[in-house]
Every structure is written in C-alpha cells, then in structure tokens.
C-alpha positions as CSV (number, residue, x, y, z in Angstrom):
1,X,0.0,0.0,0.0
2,X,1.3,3.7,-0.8
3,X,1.9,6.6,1.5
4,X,-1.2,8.2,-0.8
5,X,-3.7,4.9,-0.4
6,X,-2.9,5.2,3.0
7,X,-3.8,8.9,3.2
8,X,-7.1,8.8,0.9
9,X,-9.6,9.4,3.2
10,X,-13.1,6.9,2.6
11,X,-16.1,7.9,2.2
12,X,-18.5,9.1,4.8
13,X,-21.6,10.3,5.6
14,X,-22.6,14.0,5.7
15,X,-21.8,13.8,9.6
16,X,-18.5,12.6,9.0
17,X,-19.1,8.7,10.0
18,X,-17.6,6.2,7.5
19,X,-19.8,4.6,5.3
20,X,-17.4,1.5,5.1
21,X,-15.6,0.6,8.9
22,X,-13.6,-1.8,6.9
23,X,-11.7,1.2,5.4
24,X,-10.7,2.7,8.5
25,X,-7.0,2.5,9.5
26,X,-5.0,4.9,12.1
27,X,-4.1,7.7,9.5
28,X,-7.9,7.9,9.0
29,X,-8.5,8.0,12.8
30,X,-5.8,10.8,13.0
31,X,-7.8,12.6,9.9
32,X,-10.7,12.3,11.6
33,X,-9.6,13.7,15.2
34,X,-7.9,16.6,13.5
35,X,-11.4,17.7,12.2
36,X,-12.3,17.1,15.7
37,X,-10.0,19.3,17.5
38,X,-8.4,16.6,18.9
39,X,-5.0,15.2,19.0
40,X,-5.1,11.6,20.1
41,X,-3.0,10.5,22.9
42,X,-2.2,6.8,23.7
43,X,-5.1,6.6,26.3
44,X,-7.5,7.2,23.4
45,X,-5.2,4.8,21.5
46,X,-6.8,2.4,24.3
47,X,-10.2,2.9,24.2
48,X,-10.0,2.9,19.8
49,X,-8.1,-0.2,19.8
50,X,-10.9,-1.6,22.4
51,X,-13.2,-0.4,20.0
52,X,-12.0,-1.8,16.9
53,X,-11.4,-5.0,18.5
54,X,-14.8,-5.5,19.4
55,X,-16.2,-4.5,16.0
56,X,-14.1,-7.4,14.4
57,X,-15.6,-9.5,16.8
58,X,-19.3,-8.5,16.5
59,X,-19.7,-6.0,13.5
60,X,-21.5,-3.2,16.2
61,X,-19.9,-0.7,17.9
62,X,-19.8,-1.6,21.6
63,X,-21.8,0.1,24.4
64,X,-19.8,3.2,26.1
65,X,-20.2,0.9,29.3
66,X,-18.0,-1.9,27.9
67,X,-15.2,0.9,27.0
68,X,-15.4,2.6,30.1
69,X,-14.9,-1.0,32.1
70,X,-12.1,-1.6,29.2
71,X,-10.5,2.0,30.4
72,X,-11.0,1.0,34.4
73,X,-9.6,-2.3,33.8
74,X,-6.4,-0.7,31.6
75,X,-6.1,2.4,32.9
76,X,-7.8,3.2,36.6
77,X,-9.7,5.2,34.8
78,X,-12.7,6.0,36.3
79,X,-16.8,6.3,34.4
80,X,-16.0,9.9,33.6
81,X,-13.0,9.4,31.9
82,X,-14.4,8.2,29.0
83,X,-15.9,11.3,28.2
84,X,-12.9,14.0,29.2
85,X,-11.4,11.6,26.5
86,X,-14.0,12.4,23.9
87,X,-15.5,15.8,25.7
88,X,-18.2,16.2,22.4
89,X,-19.1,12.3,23.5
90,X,-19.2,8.5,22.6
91,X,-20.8,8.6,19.4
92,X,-20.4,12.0,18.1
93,X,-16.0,11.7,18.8
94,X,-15.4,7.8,19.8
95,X,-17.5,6.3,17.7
96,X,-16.7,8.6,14.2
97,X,-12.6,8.5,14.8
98,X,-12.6,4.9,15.9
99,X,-14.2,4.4,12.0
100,X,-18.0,3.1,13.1
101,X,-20.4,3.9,11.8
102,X,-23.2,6.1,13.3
103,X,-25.7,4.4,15.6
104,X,-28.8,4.6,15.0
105,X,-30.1,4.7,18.7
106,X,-27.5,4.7,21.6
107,X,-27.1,4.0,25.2
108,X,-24.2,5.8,26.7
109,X,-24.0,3.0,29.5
C-alpha cells in the first residue's frame, strides 16, 4: 500500500461517519480527530483499539459501558473518563474517529 492509499480518506456520511468501517485505519483516525479538535493520545489509543477489536468481533460498535470497564480495567480510569477523553461524547468523537459507523439509537451506559 502507498503513502497516498494510506492517506485517501473513505467515504462518509454527511456527519462525518464512515460509510465502510472496513476502510478505517490509524491515519484515517488521526484525519478524523484533526477535524475534531483533537489530538489523540495513547489513552485514546486504548479505548479505539478496544473499539476496533470488538467491532471485528461483533460488527456493532460496543456500548460506552463496555469501553469505560475496558479504560477502568487498563487504565484506573474512572466512568467519567471516558468522556474527558472524547468531551463532544461517545458517538459523536469515539465512535466517528474509531471508523463506526453512526448508531442509530445509543445507550451511553
């Protein structure tokens, strides 16, 4: 794959969600938080890896509960930090940069 593959950005919604998760890789997560305001750390590395991991595994997104336990168990982290991580929230950052796509209806845990 080529340094320009890599930095071609998929397609998306009009909200910024990819229409394809399968396309997502980190220099689209770092395209996305950019347009976010944000500038990913290696905690959120943590919770997007989580994230990923668990969409290969059940082709959802999981419940912010099950990445706030993932961030307690790795981390100390406690409920909270999920969201000082992603201040504009689970779906609307989390969810977009870690390449879901959007939910349709959402419990925040």
């Amino acid at each position: 794959m080529t340094v320009e593959t890599q930095a071609a950005m998929p397609a998306t919604d009009d909200q910024g969600y990819l229409l394809d998760p399968i396309q997502w890789n980190p220099v689209v997560a770092e395209k996305i938080a950019a347009k976010e305001n944000l500038a990913l750390t290696e905690d959120h590395w943590v919770a997007i890896r989580f994230m990923r991991g668990y969409w290969e595994e059940h082709q959802i997104a999981p419940d912010a509960r099950h990445v706030m336990r993932h961030l307690a168990e790795k981390l100390g982290a406690g409920r909270n930090y999920l969201f000082q991580l992603f201040p504009y929230g689970y779906v609307q950052q989390a969810c977009k940069i870690a390449g879901m796509r959007k939910p349709r209806a959402w419990s925040t845990g």
